[in-house]
N, C-alpha and C positions, 0 to 999 in steps of 0.2 A: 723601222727596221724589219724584215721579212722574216718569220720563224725558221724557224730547222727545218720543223714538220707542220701540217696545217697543223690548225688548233679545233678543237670541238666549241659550238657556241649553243649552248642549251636553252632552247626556246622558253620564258615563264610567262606559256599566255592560257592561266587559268582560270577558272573563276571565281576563286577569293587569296586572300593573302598566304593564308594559312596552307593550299593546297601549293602553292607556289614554294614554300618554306618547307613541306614536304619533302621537294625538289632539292632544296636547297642544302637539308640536311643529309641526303645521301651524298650529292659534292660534297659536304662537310668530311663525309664519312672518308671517301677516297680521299682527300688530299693530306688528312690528319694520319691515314697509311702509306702516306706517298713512297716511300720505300718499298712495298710490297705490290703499288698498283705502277705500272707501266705508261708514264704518260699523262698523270691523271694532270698535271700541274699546267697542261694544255687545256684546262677546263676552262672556259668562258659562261657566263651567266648571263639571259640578252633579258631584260625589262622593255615592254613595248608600253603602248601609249595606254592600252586599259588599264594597266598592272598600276602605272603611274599615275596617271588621274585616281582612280580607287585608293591607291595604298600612300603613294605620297613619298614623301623624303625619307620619312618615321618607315617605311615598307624595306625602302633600299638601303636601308643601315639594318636592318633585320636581315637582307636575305646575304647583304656582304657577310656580317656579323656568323651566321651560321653558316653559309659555305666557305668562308677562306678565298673566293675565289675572285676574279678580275670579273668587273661589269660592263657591262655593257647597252647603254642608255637608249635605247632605240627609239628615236622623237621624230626623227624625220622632217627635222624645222625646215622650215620654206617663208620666209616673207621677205621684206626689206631688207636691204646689208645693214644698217644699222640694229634690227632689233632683231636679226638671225646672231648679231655680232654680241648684243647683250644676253640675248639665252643663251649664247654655249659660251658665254663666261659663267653664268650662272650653274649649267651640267657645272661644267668643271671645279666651282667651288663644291659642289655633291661630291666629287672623289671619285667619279666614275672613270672608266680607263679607256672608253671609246663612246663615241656618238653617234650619229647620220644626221644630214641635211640633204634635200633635194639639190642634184645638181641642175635642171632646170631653176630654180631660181638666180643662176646665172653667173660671170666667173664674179661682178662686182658681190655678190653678196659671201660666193666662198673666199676669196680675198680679206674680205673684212673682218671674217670669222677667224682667219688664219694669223693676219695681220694684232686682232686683238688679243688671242692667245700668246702669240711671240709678246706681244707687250706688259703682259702679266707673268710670264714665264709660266704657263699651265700646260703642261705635258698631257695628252690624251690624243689616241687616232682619230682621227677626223674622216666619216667614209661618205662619200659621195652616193647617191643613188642616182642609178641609172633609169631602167624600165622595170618599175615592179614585176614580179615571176607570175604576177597574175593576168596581166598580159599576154595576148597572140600577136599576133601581127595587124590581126585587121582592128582588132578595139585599140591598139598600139597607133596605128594611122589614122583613128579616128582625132584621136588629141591631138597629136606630134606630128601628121601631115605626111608619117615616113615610116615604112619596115623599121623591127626590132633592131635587126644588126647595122643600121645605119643608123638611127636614133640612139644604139649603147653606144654607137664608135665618136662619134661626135661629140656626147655628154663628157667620152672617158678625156676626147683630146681638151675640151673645155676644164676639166677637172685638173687635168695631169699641169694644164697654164698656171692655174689658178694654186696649186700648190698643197692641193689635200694631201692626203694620207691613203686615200684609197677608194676603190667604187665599189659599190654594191651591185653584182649583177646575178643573173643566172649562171650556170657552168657550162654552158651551151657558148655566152661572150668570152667569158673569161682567157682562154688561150688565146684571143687575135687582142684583146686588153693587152696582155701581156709580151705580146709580140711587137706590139706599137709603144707600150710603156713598162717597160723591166720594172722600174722603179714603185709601178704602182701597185700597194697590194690590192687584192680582191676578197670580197666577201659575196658568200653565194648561200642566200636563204634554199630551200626544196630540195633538202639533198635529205635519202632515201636510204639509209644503210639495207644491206643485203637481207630479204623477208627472214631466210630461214634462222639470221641472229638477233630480229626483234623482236618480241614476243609480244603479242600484243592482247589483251583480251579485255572485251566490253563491257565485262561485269568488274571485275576483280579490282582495275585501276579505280574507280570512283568517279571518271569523270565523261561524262558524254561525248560523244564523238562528234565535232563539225562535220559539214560536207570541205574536202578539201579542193580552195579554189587556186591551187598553184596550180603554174600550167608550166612552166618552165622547169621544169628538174631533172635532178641525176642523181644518181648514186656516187659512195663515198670514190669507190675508185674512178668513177669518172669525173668526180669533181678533184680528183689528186691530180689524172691525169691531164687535167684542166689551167693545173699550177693554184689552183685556189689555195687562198692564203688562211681562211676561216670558214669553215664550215658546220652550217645553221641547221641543226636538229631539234623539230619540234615535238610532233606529236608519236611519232614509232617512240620517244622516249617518255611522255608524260601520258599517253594511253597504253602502255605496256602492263601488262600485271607485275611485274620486277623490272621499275626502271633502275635499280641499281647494275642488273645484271645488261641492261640493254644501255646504256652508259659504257661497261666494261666493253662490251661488244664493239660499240662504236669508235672505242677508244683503239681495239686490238685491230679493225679493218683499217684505222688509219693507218696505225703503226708498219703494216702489214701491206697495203698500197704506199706509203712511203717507199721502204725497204726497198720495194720489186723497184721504182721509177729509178732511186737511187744508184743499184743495179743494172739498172738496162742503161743508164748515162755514163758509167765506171763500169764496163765489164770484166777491165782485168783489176 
């Protein structure tokens, strides 16, 4: 089912449990005021494949346990339909409330995963990936033989057959996603809330800075205007010196590119 408003999906790609848990207890912090935060209940938690390898099952019951908030399992499975179909049985005995699998692995193997969920009755979104955001176009046609926007549009119609829950793209696809499939939600990693409301500083956070190899991004109101359904914030929040406050922030620009789009669609 498609939110009201996008949701926030807080990146935990840290380097140990503990600084992840960090994270985890400031979400805590907002959603245990959720009457006084705006929003806050649109907080997503995304675990990616270090967090998980590292910290394990024992990590993601700690970091649900201290934020309150929905997870988000990000594995990115990719093999055979049969043992893509037993690992996301597997997530979903974990309690997680969403996943990813490579839609290149093909509609037989998202079928099989969708097919085995309905047959357990395990509820959790299921999102397709399209073209990582670390992709151009020309490293994009080195693998896939084809441009970005023909390579997401193809994956999205194979996904949309196949009966996921949604694709993973940039916010740059997302509107022609959406224009060929209403139904599909999206999710768009590299989105960039506005400099002047993230604060960010090198010392104070605690945690090193990557070089960053997204190449496909936007910002929050461009990824509203995009129709994205879940937008992925990484590092402006976990290298900020007050990710609480840059949380709040991301929280009030969605709120706030909502409103206006709502607006401009209903003007009287």
């Amino acid at each position: 089912m498609k939110p009201k408003t996008p949701q926030l999906v807080i990146a935990l790609d840290l380097p140990s449990l503990e600084q992840n848990l960090q994270i985890a207890r400031v979400v805590g912090e907002k959603m245990r005021a959720e009457t006084h935060i705006s929003h806050s209940s649109n907080i997503w938690l995304k675990v990616g494949l270090r967090a998980f390898i590292r910290d394990g099952k024992l990590g993601l019951e700690q970091i649900r346990r201290e934020s309150g908030a929905r997870i988000f399992l990000d594995l990115k499975l990719y093999d055979i339909p049969n043992t893509m179909a037993d690992a996301a049985q597997e997530c979903a005995a974990l309690g997680v409330d969403m996943i990813t699998l490579h839609a290149s692995a093909g509609a037989h193997g998202m079928r099989a995963v969708m097919e085995r969920l309905d047959r357990h009755n395990q509820h959790m979104l299921v999102m397709a990936v399209s073209a990582l955001t670390s992709f151009d176009d020309e490293s994009f046609a080195r693998v896939y033989g084809c441009g970005v926007d023909s390579g997401v549009r193809a994956l999205s119609n194979l996904a949309a057959d196949s009966g996921v829950s949604g694709i993973v793209c940039s916010p740059l696809e997302s509107s022609t996603i959406k224009s060929a499939h209403p139904n599909l939600l999206t999710l768009t990693p590299g989105i960039r809330p506005a400099p002047e409301s993230s604060p960010q500083d090198s010392g104070d956070s605690g945690v090193s800075a990557k070089p960053d190899d997204q190449k496909r991004i936007a910002t929050i109101t461009q990824a509203a205007q995009a129709q994205a359904d879940f937008l992925v914030i990484g590092r402006p929040i976990y290298y900020s010196h007050n990710p609480a406050a840059a949380i709040e922030s991301a929280l009030a620009q969605i709120n706030h590119a909502s409103k206006h789009l709502a607006k401009n669609e209903n003007p009287l």
